[in-house]
mmCIF file of the N, C-alpha and C atoms, coordinates in Angstrom:
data_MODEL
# 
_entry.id   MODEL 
# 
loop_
_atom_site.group_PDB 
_atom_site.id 
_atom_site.type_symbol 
_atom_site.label_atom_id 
_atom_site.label_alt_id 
_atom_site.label_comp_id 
_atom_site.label_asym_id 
_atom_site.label_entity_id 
_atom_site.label_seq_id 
_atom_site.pdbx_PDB_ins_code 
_atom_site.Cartn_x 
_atom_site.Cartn_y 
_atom_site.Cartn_z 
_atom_site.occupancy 
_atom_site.B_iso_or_equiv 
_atom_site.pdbx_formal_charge 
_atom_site.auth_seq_id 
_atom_site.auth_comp_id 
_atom_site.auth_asym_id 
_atom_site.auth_atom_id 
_atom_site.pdbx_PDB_model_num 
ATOM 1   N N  . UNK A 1 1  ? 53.097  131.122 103.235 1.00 0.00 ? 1  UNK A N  1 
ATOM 2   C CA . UNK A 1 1  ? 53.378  131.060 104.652 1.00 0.00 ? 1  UNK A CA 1 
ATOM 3   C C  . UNK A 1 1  ? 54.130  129.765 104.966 1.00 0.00 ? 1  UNK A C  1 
ATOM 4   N N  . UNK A 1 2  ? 55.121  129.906 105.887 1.00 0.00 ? 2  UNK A N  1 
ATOM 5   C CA . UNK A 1 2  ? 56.005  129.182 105.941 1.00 0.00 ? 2  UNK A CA 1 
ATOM 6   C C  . UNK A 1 2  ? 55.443  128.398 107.322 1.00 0.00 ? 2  UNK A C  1 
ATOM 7   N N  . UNK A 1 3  ? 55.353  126.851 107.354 1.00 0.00 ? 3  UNK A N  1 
ATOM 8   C CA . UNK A 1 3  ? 55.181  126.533 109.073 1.00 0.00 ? 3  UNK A CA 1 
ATOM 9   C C  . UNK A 1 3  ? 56.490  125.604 109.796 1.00 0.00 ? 3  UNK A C  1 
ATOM 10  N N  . UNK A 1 4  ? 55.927  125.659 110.892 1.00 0.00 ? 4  UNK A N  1 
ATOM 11  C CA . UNK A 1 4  ? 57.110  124.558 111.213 1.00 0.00 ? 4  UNK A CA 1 
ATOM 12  C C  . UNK A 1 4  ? 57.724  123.429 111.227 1.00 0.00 ? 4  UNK A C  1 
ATOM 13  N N  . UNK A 1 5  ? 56.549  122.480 110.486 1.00 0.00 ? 5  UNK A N  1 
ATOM 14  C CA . UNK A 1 5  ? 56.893  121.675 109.795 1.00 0.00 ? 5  UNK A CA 1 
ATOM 15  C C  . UNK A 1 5  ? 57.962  121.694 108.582 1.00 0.00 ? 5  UNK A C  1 
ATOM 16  N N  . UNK A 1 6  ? 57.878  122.362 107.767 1.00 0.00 ? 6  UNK A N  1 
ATOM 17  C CA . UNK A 1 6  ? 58.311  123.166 106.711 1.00 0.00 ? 6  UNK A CA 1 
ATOM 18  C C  . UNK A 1 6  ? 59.913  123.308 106.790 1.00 0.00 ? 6  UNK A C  1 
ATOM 19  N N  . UNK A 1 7  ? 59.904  124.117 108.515 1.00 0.00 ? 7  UNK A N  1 
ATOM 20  C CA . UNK A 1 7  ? 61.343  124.469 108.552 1.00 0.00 ? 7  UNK A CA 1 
ATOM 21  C C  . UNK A 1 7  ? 62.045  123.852 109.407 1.00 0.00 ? 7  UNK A C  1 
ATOM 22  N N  . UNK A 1 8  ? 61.625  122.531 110.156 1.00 0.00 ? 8  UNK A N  1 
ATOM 23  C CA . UNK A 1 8  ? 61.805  121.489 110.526 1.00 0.00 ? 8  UNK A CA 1 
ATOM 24  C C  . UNK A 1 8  ? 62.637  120.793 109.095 1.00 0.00 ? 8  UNK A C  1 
ATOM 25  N N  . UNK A 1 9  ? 61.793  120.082 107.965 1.00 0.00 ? 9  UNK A N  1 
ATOM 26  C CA . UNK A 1 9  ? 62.424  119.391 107.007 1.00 0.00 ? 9  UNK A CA 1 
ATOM 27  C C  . UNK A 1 9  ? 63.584  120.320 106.498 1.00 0.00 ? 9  UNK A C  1 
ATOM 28  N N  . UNK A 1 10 ? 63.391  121.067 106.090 1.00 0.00 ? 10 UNK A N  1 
ATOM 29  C CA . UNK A 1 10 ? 64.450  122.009 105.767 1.00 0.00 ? 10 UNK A CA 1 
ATOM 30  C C  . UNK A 1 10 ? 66.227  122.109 106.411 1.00 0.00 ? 10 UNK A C  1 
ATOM 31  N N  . UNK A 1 11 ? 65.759  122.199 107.926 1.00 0.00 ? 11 UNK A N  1 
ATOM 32  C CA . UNK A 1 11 ? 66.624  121.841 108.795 1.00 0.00 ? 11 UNK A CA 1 
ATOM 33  C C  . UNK A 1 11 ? 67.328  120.251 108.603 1.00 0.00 ? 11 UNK A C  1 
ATOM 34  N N  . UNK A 1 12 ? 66.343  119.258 108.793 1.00 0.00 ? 12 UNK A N  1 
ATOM 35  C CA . UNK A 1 12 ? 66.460  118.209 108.110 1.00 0.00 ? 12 UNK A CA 1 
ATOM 36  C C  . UNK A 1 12 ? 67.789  117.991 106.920 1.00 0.00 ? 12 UNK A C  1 
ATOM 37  N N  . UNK A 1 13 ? 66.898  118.619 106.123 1.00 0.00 ? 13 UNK A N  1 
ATOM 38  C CA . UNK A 1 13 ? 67.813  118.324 104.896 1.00 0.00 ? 13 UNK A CA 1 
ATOM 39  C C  . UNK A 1 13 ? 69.194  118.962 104.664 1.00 0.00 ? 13 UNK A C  1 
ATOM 40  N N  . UNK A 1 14 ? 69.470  119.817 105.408 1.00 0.00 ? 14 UNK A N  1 
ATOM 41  C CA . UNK A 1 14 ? 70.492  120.659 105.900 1.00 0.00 ? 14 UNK A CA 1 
ATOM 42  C C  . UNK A 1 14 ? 71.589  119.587 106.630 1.00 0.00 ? 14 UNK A C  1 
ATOM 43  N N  . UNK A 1 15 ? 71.055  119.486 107.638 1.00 0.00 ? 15 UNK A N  1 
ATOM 44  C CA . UNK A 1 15 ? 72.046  118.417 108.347 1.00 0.00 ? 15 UNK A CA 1 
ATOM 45  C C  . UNK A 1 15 ? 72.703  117.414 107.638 1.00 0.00 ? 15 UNK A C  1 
ATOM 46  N N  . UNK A 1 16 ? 71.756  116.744 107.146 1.00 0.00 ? 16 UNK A N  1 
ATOM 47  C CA . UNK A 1 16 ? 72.002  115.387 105.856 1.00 0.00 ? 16 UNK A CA 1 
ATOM 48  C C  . UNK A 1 16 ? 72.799  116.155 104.941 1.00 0.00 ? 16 UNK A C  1 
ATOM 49  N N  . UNK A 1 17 ? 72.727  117.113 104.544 1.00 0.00 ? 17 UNK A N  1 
ATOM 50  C CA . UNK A 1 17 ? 73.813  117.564 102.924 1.00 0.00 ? 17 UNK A CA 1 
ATOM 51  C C  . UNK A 1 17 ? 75.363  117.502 103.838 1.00 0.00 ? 17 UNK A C  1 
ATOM 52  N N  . UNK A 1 18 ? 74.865  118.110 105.408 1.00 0.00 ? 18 UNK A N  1 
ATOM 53  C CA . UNK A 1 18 ? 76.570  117.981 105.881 1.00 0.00 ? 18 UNK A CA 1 
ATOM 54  C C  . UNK A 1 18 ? 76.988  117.206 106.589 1.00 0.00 ? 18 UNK A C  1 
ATOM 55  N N  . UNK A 1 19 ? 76.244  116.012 106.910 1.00 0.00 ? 19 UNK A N  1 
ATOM 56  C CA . UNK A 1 19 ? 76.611  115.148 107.204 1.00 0.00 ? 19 UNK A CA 1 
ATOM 57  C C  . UNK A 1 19 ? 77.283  113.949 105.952 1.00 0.00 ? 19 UNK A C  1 
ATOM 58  N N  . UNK A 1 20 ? 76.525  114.093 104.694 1.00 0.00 ? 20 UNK A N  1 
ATOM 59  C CA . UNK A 1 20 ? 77.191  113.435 103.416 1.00 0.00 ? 20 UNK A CA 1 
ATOM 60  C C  . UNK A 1 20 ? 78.275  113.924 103.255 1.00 0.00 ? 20 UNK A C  1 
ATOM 61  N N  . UNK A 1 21 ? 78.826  115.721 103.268 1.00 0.00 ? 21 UNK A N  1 
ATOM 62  C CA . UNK A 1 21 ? 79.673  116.394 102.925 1.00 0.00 ? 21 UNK A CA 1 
ATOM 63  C C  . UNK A 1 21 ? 80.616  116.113 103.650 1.00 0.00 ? 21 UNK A C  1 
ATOM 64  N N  . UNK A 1 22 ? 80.498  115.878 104.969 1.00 0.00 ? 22 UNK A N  1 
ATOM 65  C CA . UNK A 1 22 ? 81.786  115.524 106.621 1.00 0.00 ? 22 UNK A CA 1 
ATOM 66  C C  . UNK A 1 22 ? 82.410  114.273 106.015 1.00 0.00 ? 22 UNK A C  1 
ATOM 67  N N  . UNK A 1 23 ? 81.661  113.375 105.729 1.00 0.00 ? 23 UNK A N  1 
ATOM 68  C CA . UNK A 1 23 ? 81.911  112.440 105.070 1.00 0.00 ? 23 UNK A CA 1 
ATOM 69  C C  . UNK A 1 23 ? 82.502  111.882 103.867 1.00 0.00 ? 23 UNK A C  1 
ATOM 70  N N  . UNK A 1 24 ? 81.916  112.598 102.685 1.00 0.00 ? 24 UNK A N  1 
ATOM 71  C CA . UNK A 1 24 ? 82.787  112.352 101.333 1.00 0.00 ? 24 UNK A CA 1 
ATOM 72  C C  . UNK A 1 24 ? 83.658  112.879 101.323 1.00 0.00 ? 24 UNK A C  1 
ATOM 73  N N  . UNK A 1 25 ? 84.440  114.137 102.351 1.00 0.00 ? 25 UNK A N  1 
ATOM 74  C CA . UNK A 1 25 ? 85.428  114.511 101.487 1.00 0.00 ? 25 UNK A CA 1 
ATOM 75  C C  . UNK A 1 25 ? 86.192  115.007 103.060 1.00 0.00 ? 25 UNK A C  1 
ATOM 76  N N  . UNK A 1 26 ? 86.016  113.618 103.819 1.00 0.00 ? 26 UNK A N  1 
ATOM 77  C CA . UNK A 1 26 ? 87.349  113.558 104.860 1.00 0.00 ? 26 UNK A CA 1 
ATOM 78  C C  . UNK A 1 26 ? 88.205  113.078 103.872 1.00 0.00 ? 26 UNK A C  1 
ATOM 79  N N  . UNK A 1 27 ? 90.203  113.780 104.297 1.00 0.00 ? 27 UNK A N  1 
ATOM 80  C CA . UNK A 1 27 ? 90.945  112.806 103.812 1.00 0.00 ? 27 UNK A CA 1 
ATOM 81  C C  . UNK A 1 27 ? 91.230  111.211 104.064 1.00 0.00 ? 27 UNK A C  1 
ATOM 82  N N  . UNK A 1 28 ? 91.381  110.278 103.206 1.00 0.00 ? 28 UNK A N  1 
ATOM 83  C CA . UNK A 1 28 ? 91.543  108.639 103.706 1.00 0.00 ? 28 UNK A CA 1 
ATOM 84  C C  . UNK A 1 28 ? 93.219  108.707 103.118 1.00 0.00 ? 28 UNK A C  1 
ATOM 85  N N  . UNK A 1 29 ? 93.307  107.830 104.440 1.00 0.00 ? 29 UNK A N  1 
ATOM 86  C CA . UNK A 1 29 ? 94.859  107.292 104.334 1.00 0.00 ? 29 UNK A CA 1 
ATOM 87  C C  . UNK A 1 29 ? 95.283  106.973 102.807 1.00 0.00 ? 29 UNK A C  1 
ATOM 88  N N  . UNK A 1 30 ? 96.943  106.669 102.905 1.00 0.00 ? 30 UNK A N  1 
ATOM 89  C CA . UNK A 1 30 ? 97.360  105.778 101.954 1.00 0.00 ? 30 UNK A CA 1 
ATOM 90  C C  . UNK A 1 30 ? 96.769  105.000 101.516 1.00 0.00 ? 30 UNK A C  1 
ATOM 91  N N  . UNK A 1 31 ? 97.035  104.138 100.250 1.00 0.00 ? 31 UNK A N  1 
ATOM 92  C CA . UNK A 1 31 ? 96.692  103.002 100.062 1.00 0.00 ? 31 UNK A CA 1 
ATOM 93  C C  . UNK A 1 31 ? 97.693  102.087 100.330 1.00 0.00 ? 31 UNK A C  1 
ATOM 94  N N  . UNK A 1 32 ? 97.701  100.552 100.729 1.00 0.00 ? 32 UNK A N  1 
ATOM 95  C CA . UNK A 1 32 ? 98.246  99.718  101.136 1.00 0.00 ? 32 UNK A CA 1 
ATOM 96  C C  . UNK A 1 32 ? 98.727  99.217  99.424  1.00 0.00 ? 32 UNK A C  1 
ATOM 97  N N  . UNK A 1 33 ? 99.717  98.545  99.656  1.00 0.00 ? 33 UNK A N  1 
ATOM 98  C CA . UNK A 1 33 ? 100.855 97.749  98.381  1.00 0.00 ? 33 UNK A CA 1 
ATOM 99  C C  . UNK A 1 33 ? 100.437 96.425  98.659  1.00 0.00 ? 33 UNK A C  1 
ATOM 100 N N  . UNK A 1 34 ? 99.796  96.144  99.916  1.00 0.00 ? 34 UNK A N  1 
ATOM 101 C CA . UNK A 1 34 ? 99.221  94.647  100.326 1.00 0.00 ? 34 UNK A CA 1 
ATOM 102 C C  . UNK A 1 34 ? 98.018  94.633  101.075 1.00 0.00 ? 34 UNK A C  1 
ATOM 103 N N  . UNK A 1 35 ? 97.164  93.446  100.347 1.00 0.00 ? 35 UNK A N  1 
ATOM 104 C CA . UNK A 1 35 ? 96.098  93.494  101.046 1.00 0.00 ? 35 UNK A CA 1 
ATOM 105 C C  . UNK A 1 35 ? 96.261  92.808  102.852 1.00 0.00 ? 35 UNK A C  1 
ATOM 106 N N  . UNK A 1 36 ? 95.032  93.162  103.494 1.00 0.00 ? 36 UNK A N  1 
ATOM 107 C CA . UNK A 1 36 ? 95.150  93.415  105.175 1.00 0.00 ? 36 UNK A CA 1 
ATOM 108 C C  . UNK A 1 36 ? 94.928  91.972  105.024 1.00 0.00 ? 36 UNK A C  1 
ATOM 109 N N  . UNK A 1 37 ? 94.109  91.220  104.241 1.00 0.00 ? 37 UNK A N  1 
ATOM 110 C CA . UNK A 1 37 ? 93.289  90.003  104.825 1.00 0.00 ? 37 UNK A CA 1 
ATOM 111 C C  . UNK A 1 37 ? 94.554  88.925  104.335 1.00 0.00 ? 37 UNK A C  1 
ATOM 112 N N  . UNK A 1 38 ? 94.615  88.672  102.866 1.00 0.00 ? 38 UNK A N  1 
ATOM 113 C CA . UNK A 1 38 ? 95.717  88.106  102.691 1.00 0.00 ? 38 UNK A CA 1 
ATOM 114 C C  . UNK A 1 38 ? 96.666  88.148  101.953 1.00 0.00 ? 38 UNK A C  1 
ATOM 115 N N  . UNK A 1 39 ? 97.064  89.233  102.111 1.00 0.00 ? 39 UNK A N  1 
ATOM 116 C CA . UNK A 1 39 ? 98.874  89.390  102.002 1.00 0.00 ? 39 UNK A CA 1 
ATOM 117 C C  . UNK A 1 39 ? 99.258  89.703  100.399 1.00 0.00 ? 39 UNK A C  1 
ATOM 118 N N  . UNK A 1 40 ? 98.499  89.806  99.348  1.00 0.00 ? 40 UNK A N  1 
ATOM 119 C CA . UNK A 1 40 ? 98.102  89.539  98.052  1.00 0.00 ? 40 UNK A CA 1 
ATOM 120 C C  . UNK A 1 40 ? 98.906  91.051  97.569  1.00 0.00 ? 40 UNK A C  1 
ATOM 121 N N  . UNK A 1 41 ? 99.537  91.583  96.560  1.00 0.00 ? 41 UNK A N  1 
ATOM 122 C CA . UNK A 1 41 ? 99.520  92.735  96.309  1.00 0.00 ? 41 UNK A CA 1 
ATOM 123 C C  . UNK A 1 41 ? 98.569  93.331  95.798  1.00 0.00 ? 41 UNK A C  1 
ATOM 124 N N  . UNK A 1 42 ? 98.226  94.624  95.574  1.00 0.00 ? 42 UNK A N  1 
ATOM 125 C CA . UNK A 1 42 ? 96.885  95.381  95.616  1.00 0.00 ? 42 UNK A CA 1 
ATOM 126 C C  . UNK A 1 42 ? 97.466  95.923  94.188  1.00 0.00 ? 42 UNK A C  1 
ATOM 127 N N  . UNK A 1 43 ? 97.232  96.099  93.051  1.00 0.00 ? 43 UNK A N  1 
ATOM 128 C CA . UNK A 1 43 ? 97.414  96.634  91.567  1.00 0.00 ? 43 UNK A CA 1 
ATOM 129 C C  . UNK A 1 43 ? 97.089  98.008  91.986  1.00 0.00 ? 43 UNK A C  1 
ATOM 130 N N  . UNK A 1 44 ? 97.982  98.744  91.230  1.00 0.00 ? 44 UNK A N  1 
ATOM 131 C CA . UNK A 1 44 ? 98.109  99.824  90.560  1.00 0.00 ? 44 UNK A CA 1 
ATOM 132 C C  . UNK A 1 44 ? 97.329  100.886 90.605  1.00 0.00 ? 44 UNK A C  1 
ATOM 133 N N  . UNK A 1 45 ? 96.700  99.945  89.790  1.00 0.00 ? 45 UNK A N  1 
ATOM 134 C CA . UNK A 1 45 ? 95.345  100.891 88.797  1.00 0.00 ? 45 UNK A CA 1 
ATOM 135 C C  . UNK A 1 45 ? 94.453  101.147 90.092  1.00 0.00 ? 45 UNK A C  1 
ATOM 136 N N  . UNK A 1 46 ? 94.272  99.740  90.466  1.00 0.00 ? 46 UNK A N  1 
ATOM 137 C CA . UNK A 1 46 ? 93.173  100.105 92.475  1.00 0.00 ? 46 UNK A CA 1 
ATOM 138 C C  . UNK A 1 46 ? 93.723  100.800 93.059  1.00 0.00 ? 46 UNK A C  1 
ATOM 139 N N  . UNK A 1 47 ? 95.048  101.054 93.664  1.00 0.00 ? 47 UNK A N  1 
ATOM 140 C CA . UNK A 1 47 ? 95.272  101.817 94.493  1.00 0.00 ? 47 UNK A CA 1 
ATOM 141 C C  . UNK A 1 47 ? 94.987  103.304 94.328  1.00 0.00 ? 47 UNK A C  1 
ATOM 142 N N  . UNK A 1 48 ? 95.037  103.729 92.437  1.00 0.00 ? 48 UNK A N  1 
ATOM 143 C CA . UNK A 1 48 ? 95.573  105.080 92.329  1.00 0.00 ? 48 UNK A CA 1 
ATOM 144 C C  . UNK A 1 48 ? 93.559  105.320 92.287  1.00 0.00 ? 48 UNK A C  1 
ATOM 145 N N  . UNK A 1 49 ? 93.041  104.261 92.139  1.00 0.00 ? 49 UNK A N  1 
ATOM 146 C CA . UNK A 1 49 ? 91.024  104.360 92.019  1.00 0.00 ? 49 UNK A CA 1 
ATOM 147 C C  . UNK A 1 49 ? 90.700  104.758 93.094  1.00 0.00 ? 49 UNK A C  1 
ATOM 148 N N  . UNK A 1 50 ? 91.176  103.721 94.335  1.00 0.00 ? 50 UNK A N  1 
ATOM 149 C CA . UNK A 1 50 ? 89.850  103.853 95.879  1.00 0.00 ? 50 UNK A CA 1 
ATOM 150 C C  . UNK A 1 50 ? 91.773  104.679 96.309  1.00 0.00 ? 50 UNK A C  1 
ATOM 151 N N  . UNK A 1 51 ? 91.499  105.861 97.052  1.00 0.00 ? 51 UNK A N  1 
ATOM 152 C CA . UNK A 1 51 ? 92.254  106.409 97.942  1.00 0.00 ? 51 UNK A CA 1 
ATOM 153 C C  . UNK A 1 51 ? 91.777  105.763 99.213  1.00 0.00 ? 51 UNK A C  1 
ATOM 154 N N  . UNK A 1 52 ? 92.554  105.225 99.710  1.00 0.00 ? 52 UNK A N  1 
ATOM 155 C CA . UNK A 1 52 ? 92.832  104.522 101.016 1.00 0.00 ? 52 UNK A CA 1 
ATOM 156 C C  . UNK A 1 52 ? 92.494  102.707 101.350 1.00 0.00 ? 52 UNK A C  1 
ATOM 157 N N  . UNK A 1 53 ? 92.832  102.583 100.290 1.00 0.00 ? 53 UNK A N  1 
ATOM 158 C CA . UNK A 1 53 ? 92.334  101.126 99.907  1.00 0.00 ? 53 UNK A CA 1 
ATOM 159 C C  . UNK A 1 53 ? 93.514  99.904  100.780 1.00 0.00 ? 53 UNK A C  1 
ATOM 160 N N  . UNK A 1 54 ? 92.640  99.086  101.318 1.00 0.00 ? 54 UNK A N  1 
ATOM 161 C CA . UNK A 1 54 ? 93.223  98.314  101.861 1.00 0.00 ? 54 UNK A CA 1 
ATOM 162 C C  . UNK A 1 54 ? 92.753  96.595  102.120 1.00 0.00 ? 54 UNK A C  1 
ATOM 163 N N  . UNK A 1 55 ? 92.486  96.662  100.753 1.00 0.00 ? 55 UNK A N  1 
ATOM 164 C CA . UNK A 1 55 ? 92.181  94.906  100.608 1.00 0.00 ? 55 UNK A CA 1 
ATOM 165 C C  . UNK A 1 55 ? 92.143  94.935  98.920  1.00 0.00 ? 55 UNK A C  1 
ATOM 166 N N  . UNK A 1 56 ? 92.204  93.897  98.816  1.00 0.00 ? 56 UNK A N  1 
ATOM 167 C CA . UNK A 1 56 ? 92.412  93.361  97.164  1.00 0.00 ? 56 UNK A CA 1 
ATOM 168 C C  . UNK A 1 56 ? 91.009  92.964  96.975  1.00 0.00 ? 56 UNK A C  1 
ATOM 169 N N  . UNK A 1 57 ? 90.457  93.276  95.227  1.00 0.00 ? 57 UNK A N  1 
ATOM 170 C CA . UNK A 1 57 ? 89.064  93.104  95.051  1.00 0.00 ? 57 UNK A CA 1 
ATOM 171 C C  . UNK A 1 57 ? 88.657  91.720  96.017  1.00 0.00 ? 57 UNK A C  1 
ATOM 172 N N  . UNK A 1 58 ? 89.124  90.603  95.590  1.00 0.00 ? 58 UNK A N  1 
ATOM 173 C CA . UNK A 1 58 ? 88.692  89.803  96.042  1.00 0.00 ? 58 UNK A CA 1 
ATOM 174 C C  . UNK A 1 58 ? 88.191  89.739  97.706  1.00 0.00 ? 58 UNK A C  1 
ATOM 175 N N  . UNK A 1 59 ? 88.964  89.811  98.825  1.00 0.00 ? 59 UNK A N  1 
ATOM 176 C CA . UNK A 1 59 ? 89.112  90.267  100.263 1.00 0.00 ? 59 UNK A CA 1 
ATOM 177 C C  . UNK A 1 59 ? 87.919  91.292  100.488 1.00 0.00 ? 59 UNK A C  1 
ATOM 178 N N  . UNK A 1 60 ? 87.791  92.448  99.348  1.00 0.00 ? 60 UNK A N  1 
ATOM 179 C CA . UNK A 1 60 ? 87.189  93.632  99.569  1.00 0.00 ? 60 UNK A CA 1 
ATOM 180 C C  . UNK A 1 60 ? 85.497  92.698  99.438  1.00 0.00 ? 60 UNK A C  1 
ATOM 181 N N  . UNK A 1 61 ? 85.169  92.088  98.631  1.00 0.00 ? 61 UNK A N  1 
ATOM 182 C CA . UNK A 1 61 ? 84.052  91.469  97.770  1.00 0.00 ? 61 UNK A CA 1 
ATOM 183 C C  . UNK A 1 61 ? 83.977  90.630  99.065  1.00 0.00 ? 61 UNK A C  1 
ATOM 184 N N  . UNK A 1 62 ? 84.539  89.739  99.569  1.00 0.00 ? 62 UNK A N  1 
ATOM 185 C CA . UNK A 1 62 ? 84.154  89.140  100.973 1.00 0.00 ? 62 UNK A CA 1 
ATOM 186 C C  . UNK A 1 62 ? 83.860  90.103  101.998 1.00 0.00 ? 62 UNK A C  1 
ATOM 187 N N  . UNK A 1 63 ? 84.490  90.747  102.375 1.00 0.00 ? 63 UNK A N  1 
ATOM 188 C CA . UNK A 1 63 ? 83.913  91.923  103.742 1.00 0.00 ? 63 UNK A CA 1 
ATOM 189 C C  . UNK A 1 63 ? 83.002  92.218  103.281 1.00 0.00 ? 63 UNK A C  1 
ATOM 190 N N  . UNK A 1 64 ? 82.257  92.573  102.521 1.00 0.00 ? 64 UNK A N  1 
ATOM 191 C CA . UNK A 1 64 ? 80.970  93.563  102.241 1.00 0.00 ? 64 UNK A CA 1 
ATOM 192 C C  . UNK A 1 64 ? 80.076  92.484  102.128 1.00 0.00 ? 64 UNK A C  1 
ATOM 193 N N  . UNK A 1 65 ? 79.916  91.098  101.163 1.00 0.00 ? 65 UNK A N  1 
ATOM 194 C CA . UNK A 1 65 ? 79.118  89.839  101.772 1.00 0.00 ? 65 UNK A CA 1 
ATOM 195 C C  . UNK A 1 65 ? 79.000  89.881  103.287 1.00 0.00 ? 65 UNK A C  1 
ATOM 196 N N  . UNK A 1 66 ? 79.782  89.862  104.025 1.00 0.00 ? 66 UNK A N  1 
ATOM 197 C CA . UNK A 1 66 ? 79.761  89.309  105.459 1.00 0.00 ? 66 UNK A CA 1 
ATOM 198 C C  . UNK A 1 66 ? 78.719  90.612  105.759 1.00 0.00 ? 66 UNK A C  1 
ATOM 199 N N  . UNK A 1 67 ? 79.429  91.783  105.533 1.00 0.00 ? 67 UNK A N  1 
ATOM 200 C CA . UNK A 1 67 ? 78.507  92.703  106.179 1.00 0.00 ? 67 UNK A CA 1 
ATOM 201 C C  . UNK A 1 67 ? 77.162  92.887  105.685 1.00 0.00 ? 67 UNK A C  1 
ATOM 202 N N  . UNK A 1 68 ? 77.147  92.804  104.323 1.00 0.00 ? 68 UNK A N  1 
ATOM 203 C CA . UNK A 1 68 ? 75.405  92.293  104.113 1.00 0.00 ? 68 UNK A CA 1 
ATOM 204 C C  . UNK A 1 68 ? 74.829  91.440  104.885 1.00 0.00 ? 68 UNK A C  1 
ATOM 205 N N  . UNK A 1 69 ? 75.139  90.195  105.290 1.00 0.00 ? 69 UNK A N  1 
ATOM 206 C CA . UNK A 1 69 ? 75.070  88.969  105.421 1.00 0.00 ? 69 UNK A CA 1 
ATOM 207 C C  . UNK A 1 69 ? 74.819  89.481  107.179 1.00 0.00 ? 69 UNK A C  1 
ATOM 208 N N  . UNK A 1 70 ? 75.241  89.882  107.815 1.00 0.00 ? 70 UNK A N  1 
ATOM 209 C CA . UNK A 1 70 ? 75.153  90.362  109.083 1.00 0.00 ? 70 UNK A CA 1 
ATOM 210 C C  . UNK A 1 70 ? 74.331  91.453  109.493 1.00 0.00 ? 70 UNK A C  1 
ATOM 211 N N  . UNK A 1 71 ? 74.246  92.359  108.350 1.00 0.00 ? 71 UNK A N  1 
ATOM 212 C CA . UNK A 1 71 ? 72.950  93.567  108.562 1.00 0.00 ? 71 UNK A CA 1 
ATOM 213 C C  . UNK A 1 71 ? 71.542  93.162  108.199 1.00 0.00 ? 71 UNK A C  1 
ATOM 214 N N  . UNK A 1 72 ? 71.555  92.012  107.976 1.00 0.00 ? 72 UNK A N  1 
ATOM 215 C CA . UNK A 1 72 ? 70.100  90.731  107.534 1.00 0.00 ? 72 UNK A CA 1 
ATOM 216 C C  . UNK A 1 72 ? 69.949  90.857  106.182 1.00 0.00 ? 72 UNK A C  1 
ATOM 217 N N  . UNK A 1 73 ? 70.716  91.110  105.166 1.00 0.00 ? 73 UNK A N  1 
ATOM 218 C CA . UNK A 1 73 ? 70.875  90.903  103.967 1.00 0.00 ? 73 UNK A CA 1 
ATOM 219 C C  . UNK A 1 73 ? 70.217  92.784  103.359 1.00 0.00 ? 73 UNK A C  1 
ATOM 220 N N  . UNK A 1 74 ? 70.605  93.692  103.853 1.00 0.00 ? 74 UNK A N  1 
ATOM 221 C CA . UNK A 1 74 ? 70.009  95.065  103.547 1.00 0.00 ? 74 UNK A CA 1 
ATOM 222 C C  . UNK A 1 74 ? 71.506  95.878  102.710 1.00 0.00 ? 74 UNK A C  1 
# 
């Protein structure tokens, strides 16, 4: 017997598979030939890796500190 709890989570988990799905596999822009932050060219090999890439490792490795660093370290 099925209750509503049951088909509550279910529902649940439903949403979440398409909400991951809306998500992983929107198209992302170009990739940039230059990074946004400073001006650096962006290699090759990265651009043809992250589709829609727009900072150079280094630049990229600072934004995501900051944003750790701002979401209280999570």
């Amino acid at each position: 017997m099925v209750d509503t709890m049951d088909i509550a989570q279910q529902r649940q988990a439903e949403r979440l598979a398409q909400d991951i799905a809306a998500v992983t596999q929107r198209p992302k822009g170009v990739s940039a030939f230059f990074c946004e932050e400073c001006d650096s060219a962006i290699p090759e090999a990265r651009r043809r890796a992250l589709n829609g890439v727009s900072r150079c490792v280094g630049c990229q490795e600072l934004a995501e500190r900051r944003a750790r660093h701002y979401q209280g370290g999570v």
